[in-house]
VEXDREN-2710 file (C-alpha; in Angstrom, 1 decimal):
% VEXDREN-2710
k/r/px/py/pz
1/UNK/244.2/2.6/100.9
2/UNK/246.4/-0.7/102.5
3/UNK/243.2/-3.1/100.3
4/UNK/243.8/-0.8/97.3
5/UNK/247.5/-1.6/97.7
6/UNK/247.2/-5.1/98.3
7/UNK/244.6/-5.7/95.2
8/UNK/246.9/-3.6/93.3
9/UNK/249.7/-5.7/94.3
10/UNK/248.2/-8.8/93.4
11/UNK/246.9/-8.2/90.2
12/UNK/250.2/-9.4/88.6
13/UNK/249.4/-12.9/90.0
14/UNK/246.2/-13.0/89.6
15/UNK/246.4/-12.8/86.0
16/UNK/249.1/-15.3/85.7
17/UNK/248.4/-18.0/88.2
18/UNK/244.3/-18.4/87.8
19/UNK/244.3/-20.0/91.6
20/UNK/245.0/-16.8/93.1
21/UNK/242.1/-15.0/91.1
22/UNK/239.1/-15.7/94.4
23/UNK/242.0/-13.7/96.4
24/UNK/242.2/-10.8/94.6
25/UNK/238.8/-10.9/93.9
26/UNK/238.2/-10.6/97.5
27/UNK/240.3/-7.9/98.3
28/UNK/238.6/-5.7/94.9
29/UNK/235.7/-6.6/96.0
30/UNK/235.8/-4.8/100.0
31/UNK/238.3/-2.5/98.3
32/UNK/235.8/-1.1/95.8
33/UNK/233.1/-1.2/98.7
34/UNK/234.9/0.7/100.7
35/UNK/235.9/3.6/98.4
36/UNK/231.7/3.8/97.4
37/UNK/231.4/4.9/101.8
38/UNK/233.8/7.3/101.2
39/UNK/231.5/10.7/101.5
40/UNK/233.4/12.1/98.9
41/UNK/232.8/9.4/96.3
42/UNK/229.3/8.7/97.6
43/UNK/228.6/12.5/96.8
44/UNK/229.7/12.4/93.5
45/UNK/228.8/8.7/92.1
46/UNK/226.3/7.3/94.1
47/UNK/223.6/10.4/96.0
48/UNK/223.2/12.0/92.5
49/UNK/220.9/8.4/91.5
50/UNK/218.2/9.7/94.4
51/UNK/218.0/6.1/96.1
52/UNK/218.6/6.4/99.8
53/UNK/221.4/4.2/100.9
54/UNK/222.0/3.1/97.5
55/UNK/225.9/2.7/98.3
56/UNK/225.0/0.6/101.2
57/UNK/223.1/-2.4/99.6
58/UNK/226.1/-2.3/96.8
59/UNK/229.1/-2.5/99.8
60/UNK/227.2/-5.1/100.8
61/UNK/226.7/-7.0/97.5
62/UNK/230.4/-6.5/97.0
63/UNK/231.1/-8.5/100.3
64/UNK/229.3/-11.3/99.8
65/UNK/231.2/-11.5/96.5
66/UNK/234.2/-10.8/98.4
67/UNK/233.1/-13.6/101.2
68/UNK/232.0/-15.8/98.5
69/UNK/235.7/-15.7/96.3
70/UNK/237.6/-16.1/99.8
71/UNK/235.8/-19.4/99.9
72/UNK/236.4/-20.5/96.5
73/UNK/240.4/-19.6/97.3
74/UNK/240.7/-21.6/100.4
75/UNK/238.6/-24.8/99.2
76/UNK/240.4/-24.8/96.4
77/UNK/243.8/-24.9/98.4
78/UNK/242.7/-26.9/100.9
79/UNK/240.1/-29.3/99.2
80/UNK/240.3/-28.9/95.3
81/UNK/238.0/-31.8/94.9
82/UNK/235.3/-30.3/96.7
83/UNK/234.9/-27.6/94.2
84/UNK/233.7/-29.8/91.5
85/UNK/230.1/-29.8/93.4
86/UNK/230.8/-26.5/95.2
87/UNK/231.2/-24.3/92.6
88/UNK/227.6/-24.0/91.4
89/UNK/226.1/-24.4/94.7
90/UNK/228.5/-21.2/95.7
91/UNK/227.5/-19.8/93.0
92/UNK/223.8/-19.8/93.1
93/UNK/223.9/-19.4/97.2
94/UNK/225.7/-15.7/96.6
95/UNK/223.3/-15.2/93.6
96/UNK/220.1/-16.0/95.6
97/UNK/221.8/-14.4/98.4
98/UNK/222.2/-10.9/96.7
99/UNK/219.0/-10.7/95.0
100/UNK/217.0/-11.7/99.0
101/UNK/219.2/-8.3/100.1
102/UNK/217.8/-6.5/97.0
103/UNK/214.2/-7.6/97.8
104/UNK/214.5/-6.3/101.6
105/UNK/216.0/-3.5/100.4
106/UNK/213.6/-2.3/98.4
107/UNK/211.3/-3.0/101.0
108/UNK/212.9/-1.6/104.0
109/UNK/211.5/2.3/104.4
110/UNK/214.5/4.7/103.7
111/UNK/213.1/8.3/104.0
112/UNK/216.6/9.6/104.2
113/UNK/220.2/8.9/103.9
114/UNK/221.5/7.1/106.7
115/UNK/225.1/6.9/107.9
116/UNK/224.9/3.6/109.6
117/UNK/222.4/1.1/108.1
118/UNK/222.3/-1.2/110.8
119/UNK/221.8/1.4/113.5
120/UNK/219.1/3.3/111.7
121/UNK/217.5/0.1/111.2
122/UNK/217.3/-1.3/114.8
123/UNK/213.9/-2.6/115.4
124/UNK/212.7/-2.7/112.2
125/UNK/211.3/-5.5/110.8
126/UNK/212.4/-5.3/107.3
127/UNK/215.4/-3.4/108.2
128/UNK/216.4/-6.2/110.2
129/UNK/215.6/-8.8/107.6
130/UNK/217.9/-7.0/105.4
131/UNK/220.9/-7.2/107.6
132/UNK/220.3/-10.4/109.2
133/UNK/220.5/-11.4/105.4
134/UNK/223.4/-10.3/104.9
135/UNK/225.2/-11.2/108.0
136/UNK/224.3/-14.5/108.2
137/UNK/225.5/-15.0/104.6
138/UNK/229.2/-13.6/106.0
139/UNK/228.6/-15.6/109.1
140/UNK/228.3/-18.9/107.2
141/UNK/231.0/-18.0/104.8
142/UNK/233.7/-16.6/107.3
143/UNK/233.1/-19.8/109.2
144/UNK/232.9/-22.0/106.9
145/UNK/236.7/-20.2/105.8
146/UNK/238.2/-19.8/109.1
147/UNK/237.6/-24.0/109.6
148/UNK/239.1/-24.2/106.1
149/UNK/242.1/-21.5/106.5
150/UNK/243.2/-23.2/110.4
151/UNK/243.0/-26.8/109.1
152/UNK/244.8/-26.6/106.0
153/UNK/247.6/-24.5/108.0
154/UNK/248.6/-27.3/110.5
155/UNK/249.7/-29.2/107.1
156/UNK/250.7/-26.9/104.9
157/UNK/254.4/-26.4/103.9
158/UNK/256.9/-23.2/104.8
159/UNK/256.9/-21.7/108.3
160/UNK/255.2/-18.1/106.1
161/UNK/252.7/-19.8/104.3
162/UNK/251.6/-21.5/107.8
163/UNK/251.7/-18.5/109.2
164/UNK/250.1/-16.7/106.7
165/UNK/247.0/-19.4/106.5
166/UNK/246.6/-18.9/110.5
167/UNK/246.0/-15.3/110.4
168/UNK/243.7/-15.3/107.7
169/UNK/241.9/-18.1/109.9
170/UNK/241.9/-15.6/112.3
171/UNK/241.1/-12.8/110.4
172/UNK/238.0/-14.3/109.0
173/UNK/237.0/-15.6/112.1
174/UNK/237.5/-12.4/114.0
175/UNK/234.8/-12.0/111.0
176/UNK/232.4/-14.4/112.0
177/UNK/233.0/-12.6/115.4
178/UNK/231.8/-9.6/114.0
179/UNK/228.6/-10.6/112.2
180/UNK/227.4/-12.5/115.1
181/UNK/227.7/-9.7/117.4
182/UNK/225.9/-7.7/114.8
183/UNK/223.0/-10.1/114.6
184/UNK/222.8/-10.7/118.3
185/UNK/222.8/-6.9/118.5
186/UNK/219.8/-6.5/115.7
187/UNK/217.7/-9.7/117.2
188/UNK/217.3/-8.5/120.5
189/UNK/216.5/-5.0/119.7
190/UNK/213.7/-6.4/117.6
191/UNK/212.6/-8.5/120.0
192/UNK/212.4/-6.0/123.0
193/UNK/215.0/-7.8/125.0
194/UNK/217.8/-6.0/126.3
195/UNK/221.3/-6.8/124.9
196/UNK/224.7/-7.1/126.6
197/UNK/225.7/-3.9/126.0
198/UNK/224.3/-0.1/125.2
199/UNK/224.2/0.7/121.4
200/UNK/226.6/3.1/121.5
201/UNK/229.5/0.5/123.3
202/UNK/227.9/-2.4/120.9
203/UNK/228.7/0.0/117.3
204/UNK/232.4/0.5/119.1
205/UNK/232.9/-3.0/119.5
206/UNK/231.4/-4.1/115.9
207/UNK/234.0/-1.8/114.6
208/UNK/236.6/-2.7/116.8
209/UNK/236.5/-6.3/115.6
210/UNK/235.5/-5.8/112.2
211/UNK/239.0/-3.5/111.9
212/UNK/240.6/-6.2/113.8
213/UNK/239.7/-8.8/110.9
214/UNK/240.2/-6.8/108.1
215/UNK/243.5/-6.1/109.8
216/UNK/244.6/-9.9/110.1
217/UNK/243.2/-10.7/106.4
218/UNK/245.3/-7.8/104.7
219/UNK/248.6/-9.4/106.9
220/UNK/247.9/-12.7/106.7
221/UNK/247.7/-12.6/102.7
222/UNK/251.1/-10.4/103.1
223/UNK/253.1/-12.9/105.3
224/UNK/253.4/-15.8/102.2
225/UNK/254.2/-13.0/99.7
226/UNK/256.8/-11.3/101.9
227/UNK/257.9/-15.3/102.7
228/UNK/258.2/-15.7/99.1
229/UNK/260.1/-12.6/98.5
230/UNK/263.0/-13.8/101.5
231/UNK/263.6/-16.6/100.2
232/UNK/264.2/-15.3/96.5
233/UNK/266.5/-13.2/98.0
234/UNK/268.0/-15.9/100.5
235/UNK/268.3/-18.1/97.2
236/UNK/270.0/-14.9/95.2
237/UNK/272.4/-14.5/97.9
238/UNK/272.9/-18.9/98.2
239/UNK/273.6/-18.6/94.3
240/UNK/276.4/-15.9/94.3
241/UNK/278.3/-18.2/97.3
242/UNK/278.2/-21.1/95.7
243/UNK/278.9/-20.1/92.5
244/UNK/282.8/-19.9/92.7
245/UNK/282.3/-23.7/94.3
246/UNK/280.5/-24.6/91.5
247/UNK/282.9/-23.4/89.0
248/UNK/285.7/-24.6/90.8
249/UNK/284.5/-28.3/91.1
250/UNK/283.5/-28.4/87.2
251/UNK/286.8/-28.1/85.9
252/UNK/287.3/-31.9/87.3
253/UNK/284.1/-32.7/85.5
254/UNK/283.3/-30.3/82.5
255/UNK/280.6/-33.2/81.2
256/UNK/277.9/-33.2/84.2
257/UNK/276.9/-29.5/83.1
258/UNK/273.7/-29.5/81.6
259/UNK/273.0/-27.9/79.0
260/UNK/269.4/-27.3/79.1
261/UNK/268.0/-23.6/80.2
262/UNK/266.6/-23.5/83.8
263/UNK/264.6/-19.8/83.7
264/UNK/265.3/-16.6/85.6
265/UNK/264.1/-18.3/89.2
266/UNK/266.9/-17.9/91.1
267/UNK/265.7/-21.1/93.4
268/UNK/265.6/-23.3/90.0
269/UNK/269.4/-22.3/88.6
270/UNK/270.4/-22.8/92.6
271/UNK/268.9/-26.4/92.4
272/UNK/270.8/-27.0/88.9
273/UNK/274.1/-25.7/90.6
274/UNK/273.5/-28.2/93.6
275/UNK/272.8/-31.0/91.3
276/UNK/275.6/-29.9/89.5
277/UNK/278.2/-30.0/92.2
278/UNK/277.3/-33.0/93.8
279/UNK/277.5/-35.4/90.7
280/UNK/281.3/-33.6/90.5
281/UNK/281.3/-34.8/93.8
282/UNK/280.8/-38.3/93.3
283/UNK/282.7/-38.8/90.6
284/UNK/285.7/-37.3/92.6
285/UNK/284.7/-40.0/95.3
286/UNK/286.8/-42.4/93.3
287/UNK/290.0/-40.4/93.6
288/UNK/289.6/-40.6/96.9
289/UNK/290.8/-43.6/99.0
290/UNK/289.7/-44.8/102.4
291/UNK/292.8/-43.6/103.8
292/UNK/292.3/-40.1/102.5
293/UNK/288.9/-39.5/104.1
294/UNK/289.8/-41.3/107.1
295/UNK/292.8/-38.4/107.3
296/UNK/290.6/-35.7/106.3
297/UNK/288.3/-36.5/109.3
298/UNK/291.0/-36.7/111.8
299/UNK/292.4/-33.1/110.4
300/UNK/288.7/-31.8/110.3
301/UNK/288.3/-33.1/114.2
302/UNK/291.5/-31.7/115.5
303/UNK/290.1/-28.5/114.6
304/UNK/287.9/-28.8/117.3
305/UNK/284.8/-27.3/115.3
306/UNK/281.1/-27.8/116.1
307/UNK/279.8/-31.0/114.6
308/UNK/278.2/-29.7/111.5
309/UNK/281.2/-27.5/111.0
310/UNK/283.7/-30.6/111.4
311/UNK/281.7/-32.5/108.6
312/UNK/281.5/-29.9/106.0
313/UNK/285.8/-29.5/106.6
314/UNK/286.5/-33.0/106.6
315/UNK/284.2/-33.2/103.5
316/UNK/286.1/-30.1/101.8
317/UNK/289.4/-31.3/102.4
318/UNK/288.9/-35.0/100.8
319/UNK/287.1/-33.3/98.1
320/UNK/290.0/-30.9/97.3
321/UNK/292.5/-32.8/97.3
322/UNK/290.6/-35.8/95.2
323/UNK/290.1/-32.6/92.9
324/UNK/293.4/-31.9/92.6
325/UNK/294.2/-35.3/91.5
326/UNK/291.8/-34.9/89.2
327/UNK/292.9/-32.3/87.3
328/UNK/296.6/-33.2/87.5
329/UNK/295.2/-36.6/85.2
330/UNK/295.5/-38.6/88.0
331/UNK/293.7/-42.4/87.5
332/UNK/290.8/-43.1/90.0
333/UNK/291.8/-44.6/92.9
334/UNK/288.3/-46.9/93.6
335/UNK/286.0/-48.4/91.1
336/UNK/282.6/-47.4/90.7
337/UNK/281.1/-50.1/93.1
338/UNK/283.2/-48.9/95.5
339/UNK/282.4/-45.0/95.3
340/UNK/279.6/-44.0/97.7
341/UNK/276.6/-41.5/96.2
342/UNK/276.2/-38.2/97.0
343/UNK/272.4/-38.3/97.7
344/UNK/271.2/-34.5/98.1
345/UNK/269.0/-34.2/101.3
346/UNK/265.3/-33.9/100.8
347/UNK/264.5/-30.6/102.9
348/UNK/266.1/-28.1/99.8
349/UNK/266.7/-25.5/102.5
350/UNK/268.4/-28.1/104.6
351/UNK/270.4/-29.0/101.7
352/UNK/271.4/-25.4/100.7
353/UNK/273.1/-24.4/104.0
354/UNK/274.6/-28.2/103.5
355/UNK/276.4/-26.7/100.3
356/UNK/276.9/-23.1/101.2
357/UNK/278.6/-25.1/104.7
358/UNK/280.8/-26.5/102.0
359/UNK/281.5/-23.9/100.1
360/UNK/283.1/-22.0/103.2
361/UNK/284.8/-24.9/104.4
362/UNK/286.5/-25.4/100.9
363/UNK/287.8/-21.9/100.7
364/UNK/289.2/-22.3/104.1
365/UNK/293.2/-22.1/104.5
366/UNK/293.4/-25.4/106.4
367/UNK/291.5/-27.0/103.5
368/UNK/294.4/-26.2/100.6
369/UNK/297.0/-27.0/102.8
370/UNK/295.5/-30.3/103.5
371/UNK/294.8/-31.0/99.5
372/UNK/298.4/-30.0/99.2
373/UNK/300.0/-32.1/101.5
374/UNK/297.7/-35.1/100.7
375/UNK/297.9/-35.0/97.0
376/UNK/300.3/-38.1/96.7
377/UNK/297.4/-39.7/98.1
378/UNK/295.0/-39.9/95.0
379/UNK/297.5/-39.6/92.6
END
């Protein structure tokens, strides 16, 4: 159900954004191969055909076309380039893949419907060949992923997308995990030589690690999302704050509101609100004299606030009060060579607590009394 929910969830993207198509293939993909073991399904679609474990070689079809579009997502986030020559190789490698399992399928003796493919099949040559086909294939590709997935998540930008890219490193290679264990399982029972552990304790831990990575995928493909999600809120919630800021400082400066649409994205009309308030900002810088800062910044330090705090007041009360003079008609004080420019920090998260900062210090009571008593100053 939680793969059905997640495909379902990312359909909407999928369609739009064509880079998150391999994804959602993916999760279809072991979503739809895991409904087909359902005995309930399997009795209904898949027994009534009369081919013994017919279900099983078409889960595993689906996961090699599931392993194969998780590597298509991640080198094409982490390496786009390579996909110019990898495309077609991964392409053919899954085709030639699928049709080897086909062949050792057919040729693998099925004389009834098995529950567990790989333990019915232990010792048996062709039986072996068959899954050794197709774990080796998931072997390569959750490798090949899980290298992919960790290195590109040292480098990658936002704490949930990092996050996210490390799980599913993990997840995939908690998959890798899994298929090796399988194949050293399968190769030493065909070869007579005793493995690690008893059958039964070696199908517990298969499935113990195999839930394990399915587990870490499904949450590590959930952490950006849910990251994404936060902020939009976090952004929302930024917007309504500085909003009465915004509208406030404009009044000074009806001209720097542009008229061009920004969208619905609540990040994008934020970013025009910031860019917004700071060019009021500078051109308020030139109704403000040396003298009037220099005051402002004594008044903000006498507060005895933390740093961070004591910059945003003393920035609020010069600001106010150059404001006021502003709308009273007042002349600039400084010319433009002499007016410093607001330059909005680079880190836009950084920058929005920077203006939200503002936006409580220039409501504060300490911050109109200041403007008031200081408004001979610009005038």
């Amino acid at each position: 159900m939680a793969l059905w929910v997640v495909a379902f969830w990312r359909l909407p993207a999928a369609i739009r954004i064509p880079r998150q198509r391999p994804l959602w293939t993916a999760f279809a993909c072991v979503a739809v191969a895991s409904t087909i073991a359902r005995p309930a399904v399997k009795s209904i679609m898949i027994l009534p055909i009369g081919i013994n474990n017919l279900a099983t070689v078409i889960q595993h079809i689906l996961g090699m076309g599931g392993s194969t579009a998780v590597l298509f997502f991640v080198i094409a986030m982490a390496k786009p380039d390579a996909l110019r020559w990898g495309r077609p190789l991964l392409y053919s490698c899954a085709a030639f893949g699928s049709a080897l399992l086909v062949v050792f399928f057919a040729l693998t003796p099925r004389p009834e419907e098995t529950h567990n493919f790989f333990e019915a099949n232990l010792g048996q040559p062709m039986g072996t060949a068959y899954c050794l086909t197709f774990l080796g294939y998931l072997t390569i590709a959750m490798t090949i992923a899980s290298w992919l997935f960790l290195s590109y998540g040292r480098r990658a930008a936002g704490t949930s997308l990092r996050v996210g890219l490390r799980l599913l490193g993990a997840g995939t290679a908690f998959g890798a995990l899994y298929t090796g264990w399988r194949i050293g399982h399968m190769t030493t029972r065909l070869a007579g030589i005793p493995f690690v552990t008893d059958d039964d304790t070696a199908q517990f831990v298969a499935d113990l690690v195999e839930y394990a990575s399915i587990a870490l995928i499904i949450l590590g493909n959930s952490v950006p999302a849910v990251g994404v999600l936060w902020r939009t809120i976090t952004y929302r919630r930024a917007l309504t704050e500085v909003r009465p800021l915004w509208a406030w400082l404009i009044e000074a400066a009806p001209g720097v509101v542009l008229d061009e649409p920004v969208g619905r994205s609540p990040r994008l009309q934020l970013h025009r609100q910031l860019i917004e308030i700071w060019d009021v900002v500078l051109i308020l810088r030139a109704h403000a004299s040396t003298d009037l800062i220099a005051a402002a910044r004594r008044e903000a330090e006498a507060a005895r606030l933390d740093p961070q705090a004591t910059d945003r007041l003393a920035e609020a009360m010069w600001i106010r009060a150059a404001w006021l003079a502003a709308v009273q008609g007042a002349e600039p004080r400084t010319d433009e060579s002499e007016a410093t420019a607001a330059e909005m920090d680079t880190d836009f998260d950084a920058e929005v607590r920077n203006v939200l900062g503002l936006a409580r210090a220039f409501r504060d009571p300490r911050t109109t009394a200041f403007a008031h008593q200081h408004q001979e100053q610009p005038a």
